[in-house]
N, C-alpha and C positions, 0 to 999 in steps of 0.2 A: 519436350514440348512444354511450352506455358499452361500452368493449371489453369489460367483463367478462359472462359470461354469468349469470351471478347476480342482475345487473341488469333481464334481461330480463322479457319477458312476451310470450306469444302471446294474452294475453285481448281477442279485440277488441272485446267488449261495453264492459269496462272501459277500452279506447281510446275509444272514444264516447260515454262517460260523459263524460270528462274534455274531450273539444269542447262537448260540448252545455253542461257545465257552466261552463266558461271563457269557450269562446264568442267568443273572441281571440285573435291569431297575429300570427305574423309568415310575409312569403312572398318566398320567397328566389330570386334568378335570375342567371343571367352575362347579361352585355349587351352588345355594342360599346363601350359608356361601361363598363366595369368591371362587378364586381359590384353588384347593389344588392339593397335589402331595402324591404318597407312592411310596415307596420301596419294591420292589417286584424280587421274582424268576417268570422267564419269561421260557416260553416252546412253542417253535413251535409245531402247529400240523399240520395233513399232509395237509390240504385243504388252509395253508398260513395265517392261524389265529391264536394269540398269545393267550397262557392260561395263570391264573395268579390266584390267590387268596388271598384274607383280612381277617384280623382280623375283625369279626362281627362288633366291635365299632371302627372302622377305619372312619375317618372323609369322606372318600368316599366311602363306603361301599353303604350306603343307595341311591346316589344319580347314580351309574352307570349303574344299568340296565336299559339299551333304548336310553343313554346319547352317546352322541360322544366322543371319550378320543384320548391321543396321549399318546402314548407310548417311552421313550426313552433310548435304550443301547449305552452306552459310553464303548467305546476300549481305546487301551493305549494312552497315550499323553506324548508331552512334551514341556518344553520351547526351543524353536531358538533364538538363540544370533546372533545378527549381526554380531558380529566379524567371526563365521563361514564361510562365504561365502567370504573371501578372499580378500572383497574390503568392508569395511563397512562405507562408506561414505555415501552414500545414501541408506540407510539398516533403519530397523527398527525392535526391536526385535517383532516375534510373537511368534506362539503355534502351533506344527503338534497334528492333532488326528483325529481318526474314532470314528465316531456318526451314527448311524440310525435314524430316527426319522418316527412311523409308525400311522398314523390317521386311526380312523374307529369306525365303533357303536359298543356297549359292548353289549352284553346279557349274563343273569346271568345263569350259569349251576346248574343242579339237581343235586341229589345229586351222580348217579352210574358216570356222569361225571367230579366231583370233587374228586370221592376216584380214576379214571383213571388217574386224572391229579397228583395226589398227588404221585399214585404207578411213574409213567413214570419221574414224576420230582425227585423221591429219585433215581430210575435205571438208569436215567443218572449220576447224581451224584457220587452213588455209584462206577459205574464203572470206576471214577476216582482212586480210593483206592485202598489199596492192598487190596485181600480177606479176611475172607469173607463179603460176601457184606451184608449189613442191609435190611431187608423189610418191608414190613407194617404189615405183617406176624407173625413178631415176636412180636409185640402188641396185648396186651390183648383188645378180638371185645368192651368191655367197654367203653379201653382208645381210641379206636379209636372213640367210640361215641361221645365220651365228645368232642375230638378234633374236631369233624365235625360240633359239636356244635356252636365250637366259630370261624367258620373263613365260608367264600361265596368264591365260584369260579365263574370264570369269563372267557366269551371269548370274544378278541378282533378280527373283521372284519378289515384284513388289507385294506384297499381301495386307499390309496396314500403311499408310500413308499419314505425319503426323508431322502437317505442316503449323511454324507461329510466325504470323505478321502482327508483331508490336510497334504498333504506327501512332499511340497515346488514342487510341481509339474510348477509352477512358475517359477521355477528357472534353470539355466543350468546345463547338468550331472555332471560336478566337481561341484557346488555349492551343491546340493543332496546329493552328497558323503561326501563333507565333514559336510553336518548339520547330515546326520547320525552318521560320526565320534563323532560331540561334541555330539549329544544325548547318544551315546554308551558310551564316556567316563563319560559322568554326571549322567549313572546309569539308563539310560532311555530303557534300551536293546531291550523291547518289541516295541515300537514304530520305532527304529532304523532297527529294524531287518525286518519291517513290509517294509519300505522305499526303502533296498534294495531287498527284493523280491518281489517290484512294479517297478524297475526300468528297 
């Protein structure tokens, strides 16, 4: 999280916005072997805790149930150029972007709560698509065995919440506007467009 408080936000609608929306992470843990990290589709459930799930021989797999992890979805970003803000004498280039970052204990789900997480994370999905939509349904009960075989669900206990929207909030409304301009013109759309529907 960004140490400045300018950064922050307490909106947690707007924090779940930006899972649902993403809908990808990363999930961070200490281990015996070191640190490690995976790459994971993330799923809100309704009680505010994140579900997720490993490949069996995932270097965190073994060490998560009971463990404390942090969680983290990255939104759009971009680079700021000094030269945007008009006067870039005393400017220095940085980076806008929305981060969450969400701590709490894991426990490992059985397995009717791993084929729930698996259905609700492809009907999200899905629902992105044109029709019709995919299910788990159309898998032979086999390949679904074999699949539940190799991978653990998980649920993450949110207990801290430590979200940064770096939108140059910092800075004056012509200055905002025009770091959205360069971001818009350098292709950066999604971050830009996020800057002025915070302004």
């Amino acid at each position: 999280m960004h140490p400045s408080p300018a950064f922050r936000s307490a909106d947690h609608a707007l924090m779940r916005a930006l899972i649902d929306e993403i809908g990808f992470g990363m999930v961070f843990a200490a281990t015996p072997d070191g640190p490690r990290v995976a790459h994971v589709p993330l799923l809100r459930a309704g009680d505010g805790a994140l579900r997720f799930h490993l490949a069996r021989g995932n270097a965190l797999t073994r060490h998560l149930d009971g463990a404390t992890a942090l969680a983290v979805v990255n939104g759009p970003d971009g680079y700021v150029s000094p030269r945007w803000y008009g006067d870039d004498a005393n400017q220095v280039p940085t980076w806008n972007y929305l981060a969450v970052e969400m701590e709490g204990p894991v426990r490992r789900m059985d397995r009717e709560g791993l084929l729930d997480q698996l259905d609700a994370l492809s009907a999200r999905e899905e629902a992105r698509l044109p029709d019709p939509a995919w299910t788990m349904g159309k898998a032979s009960p086999d390949y679904v065995e074999k699949l539940l075989a190799g991978i653990v669900g998980f649920e993450l206990e949110v207990l801290a919440w430590r979200p940064t929207w770096k939108l140059s909030q910092n800075k004056s409304a012509q200055q905002r506007a025009a770091v959205a301009a360069g971001l818009e013109a350098q292709g950066a759309h999604a971050i830009a467009a996020v800057m002025r529907g915070m302004a």
